[in-house]
Each structure stands twice: as structure tokens, then as C-alpha cells.
N, C-alpha and C positions, 0 to 999 in steps of 0.2 A: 972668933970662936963660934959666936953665932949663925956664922953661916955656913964652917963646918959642920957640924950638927944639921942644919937643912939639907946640905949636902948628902950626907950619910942616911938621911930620912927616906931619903927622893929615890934613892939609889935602892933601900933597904924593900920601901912598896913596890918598887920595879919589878926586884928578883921575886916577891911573893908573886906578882900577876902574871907569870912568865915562867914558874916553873910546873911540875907536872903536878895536877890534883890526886888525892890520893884515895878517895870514892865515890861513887855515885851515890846518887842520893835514896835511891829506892833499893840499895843493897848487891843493884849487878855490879858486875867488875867494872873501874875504871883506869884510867890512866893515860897517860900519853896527852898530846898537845889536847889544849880544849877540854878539858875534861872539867865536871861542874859537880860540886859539891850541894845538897838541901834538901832541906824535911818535905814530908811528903803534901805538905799545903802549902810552901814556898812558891810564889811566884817570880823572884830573883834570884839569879846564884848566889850562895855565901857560903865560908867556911864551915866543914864537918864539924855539928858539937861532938863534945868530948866522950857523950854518954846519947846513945839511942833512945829517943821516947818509947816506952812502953805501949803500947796499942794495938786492940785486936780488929781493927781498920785500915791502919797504916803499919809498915817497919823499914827501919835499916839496918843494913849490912855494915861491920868495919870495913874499913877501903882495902882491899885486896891489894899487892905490890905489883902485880900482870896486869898487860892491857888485854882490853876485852878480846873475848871470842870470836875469832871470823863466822858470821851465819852462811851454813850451807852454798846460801845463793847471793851472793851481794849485789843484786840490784832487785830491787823492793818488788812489789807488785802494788800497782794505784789499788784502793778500795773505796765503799762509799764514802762520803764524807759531803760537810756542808756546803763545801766549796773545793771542788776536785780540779778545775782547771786554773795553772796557774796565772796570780794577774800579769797585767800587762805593766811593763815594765819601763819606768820613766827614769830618764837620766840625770845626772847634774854634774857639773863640771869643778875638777878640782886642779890647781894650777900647780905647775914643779921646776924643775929649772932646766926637765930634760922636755916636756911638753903639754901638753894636756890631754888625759884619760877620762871618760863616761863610765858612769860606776850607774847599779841599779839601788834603788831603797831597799833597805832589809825586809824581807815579811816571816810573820813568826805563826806557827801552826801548833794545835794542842788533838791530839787523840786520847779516842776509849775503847781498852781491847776488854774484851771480857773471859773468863778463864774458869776452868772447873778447880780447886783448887787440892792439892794433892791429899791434905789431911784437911777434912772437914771440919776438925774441931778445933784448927789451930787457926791463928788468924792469917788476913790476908797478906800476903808480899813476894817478893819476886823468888825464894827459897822453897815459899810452899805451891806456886804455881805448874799445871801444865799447858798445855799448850795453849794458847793465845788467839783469838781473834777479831781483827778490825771490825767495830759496830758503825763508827761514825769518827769524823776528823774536821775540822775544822785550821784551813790553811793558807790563810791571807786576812791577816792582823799584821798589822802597820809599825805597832808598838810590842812590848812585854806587857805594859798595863793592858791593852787591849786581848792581851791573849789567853785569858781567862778559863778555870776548872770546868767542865761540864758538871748539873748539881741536879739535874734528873733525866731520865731517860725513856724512849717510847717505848713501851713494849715491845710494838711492831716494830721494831729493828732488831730485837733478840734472834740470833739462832732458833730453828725448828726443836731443839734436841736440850736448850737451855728451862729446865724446869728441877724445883726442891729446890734444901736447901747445898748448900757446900760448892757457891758462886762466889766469885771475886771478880773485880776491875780494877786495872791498870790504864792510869791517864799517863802519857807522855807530853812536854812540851820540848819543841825543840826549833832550831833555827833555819827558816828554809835558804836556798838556793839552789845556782843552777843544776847540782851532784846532785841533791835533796829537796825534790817538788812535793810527794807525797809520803806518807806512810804507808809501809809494807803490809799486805794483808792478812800474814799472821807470824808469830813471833813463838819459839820453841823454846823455853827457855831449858837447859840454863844458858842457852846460846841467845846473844844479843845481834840480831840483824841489822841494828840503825848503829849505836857508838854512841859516844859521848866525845867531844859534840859529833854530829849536830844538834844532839838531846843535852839542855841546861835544867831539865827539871822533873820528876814521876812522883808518883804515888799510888797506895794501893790504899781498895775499900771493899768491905764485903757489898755483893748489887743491892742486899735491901736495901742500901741507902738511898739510891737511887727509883725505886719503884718495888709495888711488889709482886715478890716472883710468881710465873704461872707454876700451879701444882701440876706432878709428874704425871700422866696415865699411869695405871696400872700394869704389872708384870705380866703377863701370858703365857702360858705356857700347855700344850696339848698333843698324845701320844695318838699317832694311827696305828688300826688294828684292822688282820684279816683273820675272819674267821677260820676254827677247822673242816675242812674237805674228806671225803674220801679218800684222795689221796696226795693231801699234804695236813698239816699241822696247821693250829691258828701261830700268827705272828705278830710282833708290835715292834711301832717304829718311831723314833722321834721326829713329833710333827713338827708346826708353827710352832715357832716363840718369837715372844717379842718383850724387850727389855729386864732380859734374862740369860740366864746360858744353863746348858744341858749338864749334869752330871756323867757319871758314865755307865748306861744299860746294863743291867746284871744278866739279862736274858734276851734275845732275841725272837725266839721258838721255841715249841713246845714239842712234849709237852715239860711244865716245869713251874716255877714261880718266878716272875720279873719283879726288878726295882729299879728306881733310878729318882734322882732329885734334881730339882730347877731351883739356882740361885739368882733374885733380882740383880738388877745392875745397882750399882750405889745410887739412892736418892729415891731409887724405885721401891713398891713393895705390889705382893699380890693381892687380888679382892680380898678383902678381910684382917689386911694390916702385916702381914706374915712378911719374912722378906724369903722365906725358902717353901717350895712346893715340893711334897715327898708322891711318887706315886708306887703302885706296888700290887700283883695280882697274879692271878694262874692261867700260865698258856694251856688249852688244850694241846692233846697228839693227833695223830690222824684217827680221822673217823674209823670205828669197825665196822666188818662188813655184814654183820647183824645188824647195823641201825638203819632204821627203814630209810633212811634218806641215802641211803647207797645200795639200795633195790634197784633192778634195769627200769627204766622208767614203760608203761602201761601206753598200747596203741593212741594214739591221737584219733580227734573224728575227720573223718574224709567227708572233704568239698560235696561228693556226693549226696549225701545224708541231707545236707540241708535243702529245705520247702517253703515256698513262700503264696500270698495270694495276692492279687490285686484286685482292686474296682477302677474303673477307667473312668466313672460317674463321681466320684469326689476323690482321686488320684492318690488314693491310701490302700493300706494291707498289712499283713504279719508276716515276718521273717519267724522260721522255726529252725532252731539247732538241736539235734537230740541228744540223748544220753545213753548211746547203747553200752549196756554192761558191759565192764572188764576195761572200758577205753579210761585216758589216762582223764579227760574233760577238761579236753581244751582241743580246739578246732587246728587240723593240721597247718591251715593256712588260713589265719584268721581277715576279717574282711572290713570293710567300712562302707556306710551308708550314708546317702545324702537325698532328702525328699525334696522338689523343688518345684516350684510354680511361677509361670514366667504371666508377664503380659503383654496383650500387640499394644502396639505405639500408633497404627495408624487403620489401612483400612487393606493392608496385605499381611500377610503371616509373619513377616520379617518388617522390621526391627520387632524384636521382647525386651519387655523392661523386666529384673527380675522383682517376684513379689515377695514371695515365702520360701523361706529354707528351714528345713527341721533336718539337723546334720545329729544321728547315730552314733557316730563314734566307732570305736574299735567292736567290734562282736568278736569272744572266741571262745564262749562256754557258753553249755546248754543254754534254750532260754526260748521265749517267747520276743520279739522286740515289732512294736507294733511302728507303722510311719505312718504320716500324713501331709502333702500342703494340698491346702485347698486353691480349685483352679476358678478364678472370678469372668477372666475373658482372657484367654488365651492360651497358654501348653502349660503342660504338666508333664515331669520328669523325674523318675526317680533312678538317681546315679549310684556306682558301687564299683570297687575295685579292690583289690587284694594290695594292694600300694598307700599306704596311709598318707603320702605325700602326690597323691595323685589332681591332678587339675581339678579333674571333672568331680572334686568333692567339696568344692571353694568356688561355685561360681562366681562370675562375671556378672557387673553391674547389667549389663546388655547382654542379647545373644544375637550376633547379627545374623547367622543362619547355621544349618547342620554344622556341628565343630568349627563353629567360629564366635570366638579367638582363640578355644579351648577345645581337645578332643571328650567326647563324650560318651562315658562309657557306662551301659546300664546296664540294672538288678535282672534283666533276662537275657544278660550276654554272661553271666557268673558261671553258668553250668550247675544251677540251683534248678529244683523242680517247681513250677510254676506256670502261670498263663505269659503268651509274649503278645504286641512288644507291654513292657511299663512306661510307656509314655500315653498322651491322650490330651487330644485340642477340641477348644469350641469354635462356635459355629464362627466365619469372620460376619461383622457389624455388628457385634453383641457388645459395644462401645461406644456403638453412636448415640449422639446428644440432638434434641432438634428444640431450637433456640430461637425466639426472633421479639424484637422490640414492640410494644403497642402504641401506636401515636393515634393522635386527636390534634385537629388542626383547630388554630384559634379561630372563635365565631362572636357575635358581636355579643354574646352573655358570656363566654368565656374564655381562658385565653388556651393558648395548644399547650401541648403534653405529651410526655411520652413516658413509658411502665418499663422496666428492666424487672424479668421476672424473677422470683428464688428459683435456681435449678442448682444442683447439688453437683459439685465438681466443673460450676463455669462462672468465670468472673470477672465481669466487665468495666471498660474503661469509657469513660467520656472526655471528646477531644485530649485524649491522650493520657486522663486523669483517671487512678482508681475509683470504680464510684459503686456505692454500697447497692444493691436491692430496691429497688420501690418506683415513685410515681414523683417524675419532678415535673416542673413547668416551662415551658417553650414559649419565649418569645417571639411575636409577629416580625416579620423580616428577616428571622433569626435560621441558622443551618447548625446543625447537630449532627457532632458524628460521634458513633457509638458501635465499638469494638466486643466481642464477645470472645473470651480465651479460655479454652479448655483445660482442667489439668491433664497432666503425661498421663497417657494410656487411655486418654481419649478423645474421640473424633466430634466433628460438628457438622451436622448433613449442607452442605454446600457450603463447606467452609474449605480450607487449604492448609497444608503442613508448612510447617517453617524446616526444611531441610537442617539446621546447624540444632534448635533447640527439642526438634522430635514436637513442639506444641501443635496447637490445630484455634483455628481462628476463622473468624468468621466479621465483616465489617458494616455497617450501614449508614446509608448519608440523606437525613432528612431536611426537606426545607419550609420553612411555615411561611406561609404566605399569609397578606393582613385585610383581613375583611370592611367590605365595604358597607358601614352601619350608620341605620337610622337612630337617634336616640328620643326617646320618651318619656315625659315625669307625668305618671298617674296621679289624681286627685280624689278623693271619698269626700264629700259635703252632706254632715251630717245636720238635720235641724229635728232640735227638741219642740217638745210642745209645752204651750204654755198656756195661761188662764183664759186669753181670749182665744187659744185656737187648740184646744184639747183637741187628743185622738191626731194629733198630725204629725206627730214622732216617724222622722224618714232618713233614709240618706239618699245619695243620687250617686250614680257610678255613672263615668260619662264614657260612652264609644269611643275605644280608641281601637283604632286598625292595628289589627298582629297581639293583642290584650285580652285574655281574659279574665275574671273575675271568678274566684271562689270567697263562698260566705258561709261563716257557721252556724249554728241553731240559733235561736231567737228571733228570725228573721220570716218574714212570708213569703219571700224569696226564694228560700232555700229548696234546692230540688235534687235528682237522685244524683248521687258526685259532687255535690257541691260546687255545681258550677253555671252560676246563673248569667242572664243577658246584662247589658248594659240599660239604665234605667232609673226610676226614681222606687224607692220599696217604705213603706211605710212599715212599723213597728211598735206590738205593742210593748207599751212601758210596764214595769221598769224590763227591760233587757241589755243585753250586754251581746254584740256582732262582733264576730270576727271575720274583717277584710283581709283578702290578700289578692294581688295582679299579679300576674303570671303570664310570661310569654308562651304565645300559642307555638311557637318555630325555637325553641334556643336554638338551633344550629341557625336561624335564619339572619335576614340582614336589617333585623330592628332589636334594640336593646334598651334598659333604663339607663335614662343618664345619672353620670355620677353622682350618689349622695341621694337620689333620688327615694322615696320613701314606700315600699313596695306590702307593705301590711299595715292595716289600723286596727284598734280594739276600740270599740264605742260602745259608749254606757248612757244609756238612756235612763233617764229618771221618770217620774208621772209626778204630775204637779198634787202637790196638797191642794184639795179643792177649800179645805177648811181659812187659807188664807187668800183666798181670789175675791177679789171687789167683785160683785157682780154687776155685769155689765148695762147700766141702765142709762147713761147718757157718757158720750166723749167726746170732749171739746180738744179741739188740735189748734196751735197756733199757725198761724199763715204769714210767711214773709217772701219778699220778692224783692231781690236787688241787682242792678247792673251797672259794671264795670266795665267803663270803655278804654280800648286801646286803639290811641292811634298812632300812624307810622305814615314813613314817605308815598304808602301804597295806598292807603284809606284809611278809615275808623270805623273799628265794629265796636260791637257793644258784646259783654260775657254778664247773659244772664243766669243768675241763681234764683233757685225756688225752696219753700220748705225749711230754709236752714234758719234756724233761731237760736241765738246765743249756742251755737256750735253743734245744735241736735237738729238731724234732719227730719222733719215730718213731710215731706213730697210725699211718701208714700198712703200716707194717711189722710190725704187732702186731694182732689182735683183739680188741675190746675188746664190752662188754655191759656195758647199763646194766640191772638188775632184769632183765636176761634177754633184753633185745632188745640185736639187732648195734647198738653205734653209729656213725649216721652222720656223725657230723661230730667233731673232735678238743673242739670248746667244747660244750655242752649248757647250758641252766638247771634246776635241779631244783626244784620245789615244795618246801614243807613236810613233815617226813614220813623214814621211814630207806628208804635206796636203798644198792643193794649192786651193786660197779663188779668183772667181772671183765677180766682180761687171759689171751689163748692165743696160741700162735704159729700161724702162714698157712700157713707147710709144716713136713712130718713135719722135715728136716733142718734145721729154726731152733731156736733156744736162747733163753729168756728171761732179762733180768739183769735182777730184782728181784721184785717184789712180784707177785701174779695176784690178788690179791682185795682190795677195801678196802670198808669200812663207813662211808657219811655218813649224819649226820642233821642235816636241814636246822629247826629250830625253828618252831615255828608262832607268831610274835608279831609286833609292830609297834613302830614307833622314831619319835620325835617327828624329824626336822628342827633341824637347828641354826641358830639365827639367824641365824649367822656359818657359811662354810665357806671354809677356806684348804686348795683340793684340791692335793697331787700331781700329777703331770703326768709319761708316761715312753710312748715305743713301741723297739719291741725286735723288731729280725729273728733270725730263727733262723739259723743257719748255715749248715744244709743244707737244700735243698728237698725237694719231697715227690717219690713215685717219677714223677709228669708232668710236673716241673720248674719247680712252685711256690713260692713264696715263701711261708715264716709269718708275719704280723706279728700282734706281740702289744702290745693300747692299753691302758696306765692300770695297770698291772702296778709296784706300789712295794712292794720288799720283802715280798714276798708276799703282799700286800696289793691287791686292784682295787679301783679310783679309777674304773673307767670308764662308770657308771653317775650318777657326780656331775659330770661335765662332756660335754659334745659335742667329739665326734671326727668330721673331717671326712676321705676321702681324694678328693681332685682335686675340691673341692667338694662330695662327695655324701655326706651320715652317714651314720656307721660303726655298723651295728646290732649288731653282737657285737665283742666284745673280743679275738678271735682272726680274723682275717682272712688268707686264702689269694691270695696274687698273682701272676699269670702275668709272663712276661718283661717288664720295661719300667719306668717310671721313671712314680712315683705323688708327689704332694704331701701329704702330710698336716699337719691343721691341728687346733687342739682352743682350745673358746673355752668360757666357763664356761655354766653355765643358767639361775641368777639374775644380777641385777645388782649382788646383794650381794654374790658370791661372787668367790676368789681366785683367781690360778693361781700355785702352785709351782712353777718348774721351765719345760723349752720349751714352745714353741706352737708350731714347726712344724718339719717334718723332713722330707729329700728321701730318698724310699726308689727303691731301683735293683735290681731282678730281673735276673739276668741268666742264671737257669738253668746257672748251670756250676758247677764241683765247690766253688766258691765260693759259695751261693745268690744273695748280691747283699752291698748296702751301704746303708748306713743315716746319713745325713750331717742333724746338727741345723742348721740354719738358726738366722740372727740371733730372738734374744730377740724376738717380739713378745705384747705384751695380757699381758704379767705385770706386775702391778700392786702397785710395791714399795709402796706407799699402806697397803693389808691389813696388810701386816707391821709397819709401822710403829706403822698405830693398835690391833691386836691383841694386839702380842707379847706383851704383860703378861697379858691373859688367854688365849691357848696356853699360855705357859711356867705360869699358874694352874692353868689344868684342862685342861690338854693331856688327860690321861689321860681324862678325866670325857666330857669333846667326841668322839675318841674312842673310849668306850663306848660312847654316845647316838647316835655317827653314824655306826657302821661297825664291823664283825663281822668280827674276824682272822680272816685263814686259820685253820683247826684241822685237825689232821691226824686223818686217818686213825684210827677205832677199833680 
């Protein structure tokens, strides 16, 4: 029993899935194989309920017992959609017992048509739709679950004409293949174009749900009207409308009264909210022939009549139109004017560039109308023709010659009364520009140059580079070129036109050659006076060839121009000179060397007499010491005079070497005994020390030491000499001179003696060894500063260079061995005095 019953189960779902459906689900007609019953948000077919949902979104129909309506055209038309080409199609294999057949996978497709719907106020479904069209489709889904509702929409894909309200959409889903690729591009309903199947599923919805709607434009609506004539009637006619329609004209012509009304289209309304536009007025009839405007019309003024003047001197004048009584006042044949002034382009009458246009316009009633362009360098024309469309009233950028490119027709070809012709040219070169660079070749004060001047309409390049106006500078060896470019409409005397740009150009190529110069560092040696030597306040300018010397007030010097000899000038105190050196030749081939100092300000003081010891006795100390150096060649001896505890008095003391005065505070003695006296300079001086000493300088020779690790020392004295020198003393260690075993340098230049005398100023000194073997002990270089005052100067050592801790390293062991022995062999103490 039990499996009758299964039996009968099996059999009973058969017949339900196999026999004909009995509606569709959105209310069209269904029937026949395939047909698919379901509410309007179903995604699966199922059986019709028994009762339609109520909804003003969705609806359905009861199932109709007819199968659908054939549409018009039964093969669809593709429309957009999100996916219009269909996929590609993959097989699988199913087996039977007649053979094996390739079947493709099912793909399922959903669209959205959108619809005005028939009664606005009723809801959406396929009862109250009209006509239908494809937005978007979507048609290759794999599955039914995959084949999902659209649940908003672009605007930009709505129809041009879809705006307001009383909008519906219609989704379809339905089953593709090979018969059924896409969806149809619009549906008429109540005719069904697709069927059921291939459609298992629809529903309707009003569009707001989906986005919201654009608002309508406005309705329009607007009558043409002619007025009444002489001899006809005014009339009116239905113009423009747009999203409206015309009622039907009570009147056409007059005369009479017209009406007529414009109704919007549905959704539409007019400005102002209305959805009907009433219009409504009185046609005239034709005019009577009492009304002055159907008078015969009054003579016109003849060509004749009109007068005009010109000046050929600023290419202007008066056009006159008159008024003679009775005419109608309006010119028979009215005229147009065009004032015009050309420029040349070069240095012939042809090419003109145009400059000024003052265009008149139409004339055709009385009047005065004045014209003018003004002529700068070139023609001047003034055009006219009875032809408002005429060439010759629109010139041309260019005139390349008589009527070209343009015929040319002018205000004394009119048949107007006036002077002929109205044209008028100036003189040709009333354009020319004359331009030329200024150079200055480098000289040993200065270096070259060259001047690009202002000129007004030219504008120069350097080596190819725009370059402004003025005065730049030229290097020695150096070639400059420099272009001068005129603008349009003018020339540059020896310059050339560029045939394609009409420009004018002019080019120059200089070259600097480099001078061949002396250089010079001027000196001013100023010395104050002091308690022992009042009244001696001077300076000294020393001769130098191609130098001279200006000096400002203060001075007894000073002469007409300010520009005294070279010389010593005394001064009285207190004053204040102003030096300056000056080259006699700047262009010549002497110059200051770099840095060199070319102006002084000196300020002289006068001593307080109130704090000067008066001179009643002066006792000077006397010393005399020599230092011998010997070598493989011989040994001399370096004598010093005058210096005590680091102040030099030589000056202050007489001194005699073997009987001759000595001239200088250092001497070298030979080989040999020499005897060193000292006397005083004046009867009232005193000596503190010694007057006589005995050296003997050895007659032998000394091998060179392998090795030398020299000492290193410079030493200012304290006080200057009586002319306001500085002593510097080089190589002086312990009594001991070093300065014949290294090189001493001051301001670059060696140091020949080991006592050296410095005027006011600021010296560099420098000391580097004389072999490569050799060491330095101590500094290498020291900044010495003269300054002549009761202070002689200062002596400042400079950072450590060229001492080479290397020597001491790899030596110490043999100094600390034979320090004493090295030495003996290298160098000769100080000895004093016999």
C-alpha cells in the first residue's frame, strides 16, 4: 500500500510540473509550455497565490486562459545592457545509449525598462503601463541566485524626455539561450514581445524607488505676429511650443479679436505653475490711406550733395551729408567709411604694416562725421564704398603694394565734392634707428666693457641671449657678440632685413685682448714726533714710476690740485692727511697689485710737553754678541750690536767694527780677530756697559750632519728704532742662531739676514727647512705688526705648520745619544766676548 501511494505522489508532481501555467506573474498573459507563475520580488518560480498583494509598487493580474500576444516584430532588438555580448560557451558531456551530446550551461539575465505610466495616480503594473523602454540589462548569471533585482539606478542612463512625476519600471528576469541572447529594446504593452518562458519572473515599481526623478522644464508656448500694412491686415500665427500643444486659433487676420490656448503635456506645467496658457487680442485691418505711414515716401538725398575735406598733413577731415528741405533724410545710396594708416617695414614704400583704423560705419542721414588716422612713418588712406561688405573697408594686416591683396577704393573716387587724391605718404628713412655698442678694452686698472644703450624700439641680444640695457663687463681673452633687433616698422642704418619676419638687425663681434701689466703696492711712512724730537711730525711718499700722490689739507705739501711730488713732508701737529696714489696712465701697462692699499688717513698728535723728562743726560746700554756658523765651506761669525734683552739701542750708540762706523746693527765677520767698539752720539749720553769687545772668528770647516732637527724662533724687540722701525730678530734659540740652517721667509720674500728692520705695518713671516731631510723645531709661521708707537709692535705665532713630529720620533734616540756630539759637528755657540 505504501508504495502505491509513493506511486501516485510521483505521478501526481509530474502532471503539476508539466502542465500549462495559468499567469504570469506581473499580470501579462501567460500560458502554454513554460510559463512561470510569482510575485513581483520573487526570485524563483512558484505557484499563483490565490489573492494578489495589494501594492502601489507592484501588481498582479489573475492568469488569463490565452497564451500571450505575438509582438509586432518577434525578433528583439540588443539594447544597453551590463553585459550585451553573449558568454562563451562551455560544454559537458552527457551519456545515453544512442550516443553522447555537448549541451552549453544555462545563463539567466534580468532587465529594467522604464515606462510613463498610463494613469498617474494609479500604481505601477503592466495594466497601467505604456510603452516601454530598455535602460539597462544585465545577461550572463550563471545561476537564478546570481541573477538578482536592480535596487538603484543612474540617472544618466534615463531617457532625455523621462522627467516629473507618473514614472514606472518594469524588471524582467528570464532564461537565456541560443533563440534568447538579449532583451528587446522596447515593449508596447499590452503586447508581450519576449513570452513566458523565456521570462520566469517581473515586477513593477514606481522610479522613485530607484533614484530621484529629474524635474520637467517648463511648457512654452509663443504666437508670431505681423503687423498691419498699407496694404494688408496685421496677422498671427502659432509659433514655438514646446512641451505643450496648441488649442485651435479663433482668428487668423484682422481685423478682429484672436484667441487660442496651449495645454502642457502631462508632468509639464507653464512658468508660474499653470498647466494651460490662455492667449487672446485684437488684429488690426489694413492701414488707411490717411495714416501718414502710407504717404508716397519724400525724395532721398543724392550722392551728389555730399562734401567732404581733407589734410594730407595729419590724414583726417569731415564728411558732410545735408538736409535739403522736402527730402525724405536718408542718403539715396548710403555709404561706409574707413580711415587708415599704414607703416613701411623697411627702407622702400612696400611692405606697410597696418597701424590705425578708425572704420565709420554706415552714413545715411544728414550729419557732420569727422575721420582720422594718424600717419607715424608711412601712408595714409582713407577708404569708402557704397558696398558695406566691400574689402577695402576691413583692411589687411600688410599692404604689399597698390591693391594688394585687397582692391582699394577711396573717399575721392565716391563722386563726393572734395580735394583728390585722400591718401598721403611720408618721407621714406623717417624709420631709421642708428644703434651701435660702446666698448673699453681691458687695461691693467681695469678690466673691458661694453654699454648696450636705451633706444626706444631696439632690443638686444648677447651671444644669442636677451640682455637688458646698460654697462656689463668683458673679460680679457674673452669675444662678445651682440645683436641689435629692431621692432616691425623699423630699420637700423647698416643693418639688413630678415626677408620671412619683415625685422631689421644689425650684429657686432668684439674681442678683448689682455694687457700686458706692471704691478705696484704703494707705501706712506708716517713718523710722529716725540719728546726727544718735537716739531718732526712727517711722512715720506716714496717715487714710484707711473704713481702719483694727492694729499689733503694739513699738510705743507699740499699744492694747487692736490697733487704733490714724491718726498718726505713734515707736519704740523695735531693734523689729520689724507693720502691717496693714483695712476698717472689708467689705460697704461702699470697697475696696484691685488689688495694693495691705495689711500691713508694719518692723524698726527703733538706731544704734551707737560709729561716729557727733560733731556738732561741719556745713558744707553751697549751689547755686542756673535754667532758663529760653520759648514763644509768655512765659518763665519753673525755679529750683533745694540740688542739687550730684545731692545735694540744701535741706534742710540756708535758702534766700529776694526775701526770702521758700523752700518747696520747685524754684520758677518770672516775668519780672523775683529775688535767691536761702542761711543756715545752726543757729548751728554752715558754708556751702560761694555765699549770694547774682542772676537775671534776660527778659520775651519764642519762636515754637515746627516740629520738636522733645527730650532725655529722670531723675536720683536720692544722698542723701535729713532725712525719708528721695528727689529725683528730670526733663528735666535738660546743664544744660539739657527738661521742659516733653515729658510726664513717675510710676506714671501727671504730673509737674508737674521736681524731684519720693519717699517709700520703687518708682515707674514714664514721659515721652511733646506733639505728634505731636515726638521723644524718649534713654529713656522708668525704674524708680525709694526705699529711705530711707544709699543714697537707685536708678534703673534700663528697655528703650527711644516713641523714634522715624524724627525722626532724617528731620531730621539740618537739626539738624546749625541745630542752634544751633533751639536759640536753642526753648530758653534755663542762665545763670549774675550
Amino acid at each position: 500500500m505504501a508504495t502505491l501511494v509513493a506511486v501516485l505522489l510521483a505521478l501526481g508532481l509530474a502532471l503539476v510540473a508539466t502542465s500549462p501555467a495559468s499567469a504570469a506573474s506581473d499580470g501579462r498573459p501567460g500560458g502554454g509550455w513554460g510559463s512561470r507563475h510569482g510575485g513581483a520580488s520573487s526570485n524563483q518560480p512558484s505557484a499563483p497565490p490565490s489573492t494578489p498583494p495589494a501594492s502601489s509598487q507592484q501588481s498582479t493580474a489573475p492568469s488569463p486562459s490565452s497564451a500571450p500576444a505575438p509582438a509586432p516584430n518577434s525578433a528583439p532588438a540588443p539594447a544597453p545592457s551590463a553585459s550585451t555580448t553573449p558568454p562563451a560557451t562551455s560544454s559537458r558531456s552527457t551519456s545515453s545509449a544512442t550516443g553522447t551530446t555537448q549541451t552549453s550551461p544555462t545563463r539567466y539575465g534580468v532587465a529594467l525598462y522604464v515606462y510613463k505610466k498610463l494613469d498617474p495616480n494609479k500604481g505601477a503594473s503592466w495594466q497601467n503601463s505604456g510603452p516601454q523602454r530598455l535602460v539597462v540589462q544585465d545577461v550572463d548569471n550563471t545561476s537564478k541566485d546570481a541573477n538578482v533585482w536592480f535596487t538603484s539606478l543612474d540617472p544618466g542612463l534615463l531617457p532625455a524626455d523621462v522627467c516629473g512625476p507618473g514614472w514606472a519600471v518594469q524588471q524582467d528576469k528570464a532564461t537565456m539561450s541560443a533563440t534568447f541572447t538579449a532583451f528587446p529594446g522596447t515593449i508596447s504593452p499590452p503586447v508581450d514581445n519576449i513570452g513566458w518562458p523565456p521570462l520566469y519572473d517581473a515586477k513593477h515599481e514606481n522610479l522613485e524607488k530607484y533614484l530621484t526623478v529629474p524635474a520637467c522644464p517648463p511648457a512654452t508656448a509663443a504666437l508670431t505676429f505681423t503687423a498691419a500694412s498699407c496694404s494688408a491686415p496685421a496677422t498671427v500665427a502659432l509659433g514655438a511650443i514646446a512641451h505643450a500643444s496648441w488649442g485651435t486659433l479663433t482668428r487668423a487676420s484682422g481685423p478682429g479679436n484672436y484667441a487660442v490656448t496651449a495645454t502642457a503635456d502631462p508632468g509639464y506645467t507653464f512658468a508660474g505653475g499653470g498647466t494651460v496658457a490662455n492667449f487672446a487680442g485684437t488684429l488690426d485691418g489694413v492701414l488707411p490711406a490717411s495714416d501718414p505711414r502710407c504717404a508716397p515716401p519724400a525724395d532721398c538725398i543724392a550722392t551728389s550733395a555730399v562734401s567732404y575735406t581733407y589734410d594730407p598733413a595729419t590724414n583726417s577731415g569731415v564728411i558732410t551729408v545735408p538736409n535739403p528741405r522736402g527730402s525724405s533724410g536718408e542718403l539715396c545710396a548710403p555709404f561706409w567709411v574707413t580711415a587708415t594708416s599704414w607703416k613701411y617695414l623697411g627702407t622702400s614704400t612696400w611692405i606697410q604694416k597696418l597701424d590705425v583704423v578708425q572704420k565709420l560705419g554706415r552714413i545715411s542721414t544728414p550729419g557732420e562725421y569727422a575721420y582720422q588716422a594718424a600717419v607715424t612713418c608711412g601712408q595714409g588712406d582713407i577708404y569708402a564704398s557704397f558696398d558695406g561688405n566691400d574689402a577695402t573697408l576691413d583692411p589687411t594686416a600688410y599692404l604689399l603694394g597698390p591693391d594688394d591683396p585687397f582692391d582699394e577704393h577711396f573717399l575721392h573716387e565716391m563722386g563726393f565734392t572734395g580735394p583728390k587724391p585722400t591718401y598721403t605718404t611720408s618721407k621714406l628713412g623717417c624709420n631709421q634707428l642708428t644703434v651701435e655698442p660702446h666698448t673699453s678694452d681691458p687695461s691693467c686698472s681695469a678690466e673691458g666693457s661694453y654699454t648696450l644703450s636705451t633706444t626706444p624700439h631696439v632690443t638686444w641680444y648677447v651671444g644669442g641671449v636677451r640682455t637688458e640695457p646698460g654697462t656689463y663687463p668683458a673679460e680679457a681673452g674673452s669675444t662678445v657678440e651682440i645683436t641689435a633687433v629692431a621692432d616691425e616698422t623699423w630699420t637700423l642704418a647698416g643693418g639688413t632685413q630678415d626677408p620671412q619676419s619683415h625685422l631689421w638687425s644689425r650684429s657686432w663681434s668684439y674681442s678683448y685682448g689682455t694687457p700686458s701689466c706692471t704691478l705696484v703696492t704703494p707705501t706712506v711712512t708716517p713718523v710722529q714726533e716725540t719728546c726727544s724730537t718735537p716739531g718732526t711730525a712727517s711722512y715720506t711718499l716714496p717715487s714710484i714710476e707711473g704713481v702719483v700722490w694727492r694729499v689733503s689739507a694739513g699738510s705743507t705739501a699740499r699744492v694747487a690740485g692736490d697733487v704733490v711730488p714724491a718726498g718726505t713732508y713734515t707736519v704740523s701737529t695735531p693734523a689729520t692727511v689724507e693720502v691717496t696714489a693714483e695712476l698717472a696712465d689708467p689705460q697704461g701697462q702699470l697697475a696696484f697689485a691685488p689688495g694693495a692699499q691705495t689711500s691713508w688717513t694719518l692723524a698726527f698728535t703733538a706731544v704734551d710737553r707737560s709729561t716729557c723728562e727733560p733731556p738732561t743726560l741719556g745713558f744707553f746700554p751697549t751689547a755686542a754678541t756673535l754667532v758663529e756658523t760653520c759648514s763644509a765651506t768655512g765659518n763665519t761669525g753673525q755679529l750683533t750690536l745694540g740688542l739687550v734683552d730684545g731692545v735694540s739701542f744701535f741706534e742710540d750708540v756708535n758702534y766700529a767694527v776694526d775701526g770702521t762706523p758700523a752700518a747696520s746693527a747685524t754684520m758677518t765677520l770672516a775668519p780672523g780677530t775683529h775688535t767691536v767698539t761702542a761711543s756715545k752720539k752726543h757729548e751728554t749720553d752715558g754708556l751702560d756697559g761694555p765699549t770694547r769687545w774682542t772676537f775671534v772668528v776660527a778659520d775651519r770647516t764642519c762636515e754637515p750632519p746627516t740629520l738636522g732637527l733645527f730650532p725655529t724662533n722670531a723675536q720683536l724687540a720692544q722698542q723701535c728704532t729713532s725712525d719708528g722701525r721695528g727689529v725683528l730678530t730670526l733663528g735666535l734659540v738660546d743664544g744660539v742662531s739657527f738661521f742659516d740652517d733653515v729658510n726664513y721667509f717675510i710676506d714671501g720674500v727671504p730673509a737674508t739676514s737674521s736681524t731684519v728692520r720693519l717699517s709700520a705695518g703687518s708682515y707674514d713671516v714664514t721659515v721652511t727647512t733646506k733639505n728634505a731631510s731636515d726638521g723644524l723645531d718649534g713654529p713656522t709661521a708668525w704674524r708680525v705688526v709694526v705699529t711705530g708707537a711707544a709699543v714697537c709692535g707685536d708678534l703673534e705665532t700663528l697655528a703650527l705648520t711644516g713641523f714634522d713630529g715624524g724627525y722626532l720620533v724617528a731620531f730621539a734616540a740618537m739626539l738624546l745619544a749625541a745630542g752634544a756630539a751633533i751639536l759640536a759637528t753642526g753648530r758653534t755657540r755663542q762665545r763670549r766676548a774675550e
